[in-house]
C-alpha positions, -999 to 999 in steps of 0.1 A, spaced: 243 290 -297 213 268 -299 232 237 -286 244 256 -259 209 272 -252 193 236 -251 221 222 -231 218 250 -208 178 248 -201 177 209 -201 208 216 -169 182 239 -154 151 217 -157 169 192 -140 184 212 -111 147 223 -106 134 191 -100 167 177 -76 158 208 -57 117 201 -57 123 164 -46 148 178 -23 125 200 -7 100 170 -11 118 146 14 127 173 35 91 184 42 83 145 51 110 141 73 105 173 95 68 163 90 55 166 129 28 135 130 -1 134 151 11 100 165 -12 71 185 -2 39 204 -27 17 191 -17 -14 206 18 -26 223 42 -28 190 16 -9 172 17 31 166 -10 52 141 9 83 120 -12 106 103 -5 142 89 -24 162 67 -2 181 43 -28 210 35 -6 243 21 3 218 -13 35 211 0 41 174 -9 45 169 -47 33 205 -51 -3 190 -37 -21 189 -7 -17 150 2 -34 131 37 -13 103 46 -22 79 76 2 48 83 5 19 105 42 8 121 45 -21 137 70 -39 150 75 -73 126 89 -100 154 59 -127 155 54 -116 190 29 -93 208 16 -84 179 6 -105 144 3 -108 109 -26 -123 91 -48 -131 59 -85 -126 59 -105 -133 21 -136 -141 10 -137 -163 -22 -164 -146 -37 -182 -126 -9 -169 -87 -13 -166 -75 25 -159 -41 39 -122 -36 51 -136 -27 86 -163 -55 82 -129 -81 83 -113 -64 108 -145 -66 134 -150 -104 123 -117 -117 133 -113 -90 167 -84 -75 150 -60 -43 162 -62 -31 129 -69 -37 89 -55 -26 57 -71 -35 22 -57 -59 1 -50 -75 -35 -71 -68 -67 -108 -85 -73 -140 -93 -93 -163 -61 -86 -188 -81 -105 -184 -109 -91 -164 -106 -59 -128 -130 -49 -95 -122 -55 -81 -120 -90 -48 -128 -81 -35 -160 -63 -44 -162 -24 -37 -185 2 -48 -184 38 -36 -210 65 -22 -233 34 -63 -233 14 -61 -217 -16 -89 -193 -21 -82 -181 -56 -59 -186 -85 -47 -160 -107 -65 -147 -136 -41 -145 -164 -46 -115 -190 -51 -125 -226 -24 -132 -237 -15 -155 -209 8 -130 -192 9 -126 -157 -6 -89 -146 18 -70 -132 2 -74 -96 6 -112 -102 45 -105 -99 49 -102 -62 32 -113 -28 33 -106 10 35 -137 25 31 -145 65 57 -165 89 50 -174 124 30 -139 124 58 -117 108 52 -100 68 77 -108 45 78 -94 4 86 -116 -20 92 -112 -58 81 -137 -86 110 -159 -95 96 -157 -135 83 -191 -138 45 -199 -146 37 -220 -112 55 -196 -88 29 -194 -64 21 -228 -58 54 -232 -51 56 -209 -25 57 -229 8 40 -204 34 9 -209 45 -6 -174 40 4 -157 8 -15 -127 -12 1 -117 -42 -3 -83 -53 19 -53 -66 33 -37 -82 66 -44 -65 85 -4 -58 113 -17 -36 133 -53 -33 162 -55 -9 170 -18 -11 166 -17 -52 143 2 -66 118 -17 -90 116 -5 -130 81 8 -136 65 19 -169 47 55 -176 19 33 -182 -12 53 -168 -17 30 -136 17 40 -127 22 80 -135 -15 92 -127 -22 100 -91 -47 82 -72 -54 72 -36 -30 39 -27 -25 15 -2 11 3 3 29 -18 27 65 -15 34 97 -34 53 122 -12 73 160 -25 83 147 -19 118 124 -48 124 90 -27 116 68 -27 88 43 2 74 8 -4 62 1 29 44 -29 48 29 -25 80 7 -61 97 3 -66 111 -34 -95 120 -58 -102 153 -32 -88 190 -28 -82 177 1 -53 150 -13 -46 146 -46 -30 110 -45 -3 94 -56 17 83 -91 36 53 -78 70 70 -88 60 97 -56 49 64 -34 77 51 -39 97 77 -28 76 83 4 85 50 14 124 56 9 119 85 28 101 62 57 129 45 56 117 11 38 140 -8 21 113 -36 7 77 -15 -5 48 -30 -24 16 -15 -37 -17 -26 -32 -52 -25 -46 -61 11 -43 -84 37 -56 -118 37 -43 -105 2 -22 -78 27 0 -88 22 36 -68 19 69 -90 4 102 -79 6 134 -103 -8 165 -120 16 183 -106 45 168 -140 74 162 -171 60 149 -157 34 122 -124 26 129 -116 37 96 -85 62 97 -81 74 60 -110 91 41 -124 60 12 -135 78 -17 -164 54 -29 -191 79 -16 -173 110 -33 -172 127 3 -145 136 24 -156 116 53 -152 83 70 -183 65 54 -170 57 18 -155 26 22 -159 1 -8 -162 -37 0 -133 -58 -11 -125 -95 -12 -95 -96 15 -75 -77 39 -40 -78 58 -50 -80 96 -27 -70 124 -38 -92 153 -30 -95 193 -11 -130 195 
């Protein structure tokens, strides 16, 4: 009776979370988003979910979409190798449509952590851990062609990078989607506590998403990077990768309010537009 008993509640846990997650992708899908033309080829998505009824949480989400052909508008890198720069102050430097924070860095310090590359200079390597292991943000990279984001995984050697032929390449991670396979990710704390994060993603259709989820608030309680990734299934990505986020989250757009900045940065502690933390580089969509 026990056995059964056991067998019976595990059956029941389970059916209770298919139905949650159920219930989960069909609240995103009927979402209604407040939705902007930012640029031709470029729309803004936002929607506050208020009533806790994403994850069982309030959550803010604000994404980019853009159409990924090289053509009206582009891809690009923009990184300091040591300055630390706001994710609007890039954006405003190089006349950009819009910017999304990038890879992992020195806050002491500033510059990347992880391997970058921007029109074929490298402006920093990767910093191995201790043990000589690669990090797992060392394992994948957005690269740029002729203006159009691509994802790419680490092919397990130890020079990977330098190898990579394109001239603008950011590695970062970790990888959630390849090609329509989900990515194995560890419980390690990084991946199973919530926190704000930045994510871009590929869809079949030609478009990619740069994406901020807001956190650390009543307002949005963030993301584990088991419920990112299934927000950008549900997007319909089939390629997603994370980025730096936490107190780094933050989504420009040109000439949008005061700032430009869409998402709410938590580096002030304030559910405003003001917290943004300064960060050593930044994917740009540009106006070709």
């Amino acid at each position: 009776m026990i056995k059964k008993a056991a067998i019976f509640f595990t059956l029941f846990v389970v059916s209770l979370t298919c139905f949650a997650q159920n219930q989960d992708s069909i609240t995103l899908v009927k979402t209604h988003w407040i939705k902007t033309r930012v640029a031709r080829q470029v729309k803004l998505f936002k929607h506050h979910f208020d009533q806790k009824n994403l994850f069982s949480a309030n959550q803010n989400i604000s994404f980019l979409e853009v159409k990924n052909s090289g053509r009206k508008a582009v891809f690009a890198i923009d990184a300091e190798a040591q300055q630390l720069i706001t994710t609007s102050g890039f954006g405003i430097r190089d006349t950009a449509i819009a910017a999304i924070n990038g890879n992992f860095f020195d806050v002491k310090n500033g510059g990347s952590v992880d391997f970058v590359k921007v029109n074929g200079e490298v402006i920093n390597t990767n910093r191995l851990e201790k043990s000589g292991s690669r990090a797992f943000h060392q394992k994948a990279a957005v690269v740029i062609r002729k203006g159009k984001i691509e994802i790419v995984k680490w092919d397990g050697s130890a020079d990977w990078e330098k190898n990579v032929t394109d001239g603008d390449v950011l590695l970062n991670g970790p990888l959630l989607v390849f090609n329509n396979q989900e990515e194995r990710l560890d419980t390690a704390a990084f991946n199973r506590l919530r926190h704000p994060r930045t994510c871009v993603g590929l869809k079949p259709n030609g478009r990619a998403i740069l994406l901020t989820v807001d956190g650390r608030n009543d307002n949005s309680a963030g993301m584990s990077l088991f419920e990112l990734t299934k927000i950008m299934r549900w997007l319909g990505c089939t390629s997603a990768i994370n980025f730096d986020g936490g107190g780094s989250t933050t989504l420009w757009v040109n000439g949008d309010g005061d700032t430009g900045v869409i998402n709410y940065p938590t580096d002030n502690k304030k559910w405003d537009h003001e917290g943004q933390r300064k960060v050593a580089n930044v994917i740009l969509v540009k106006k070709k």
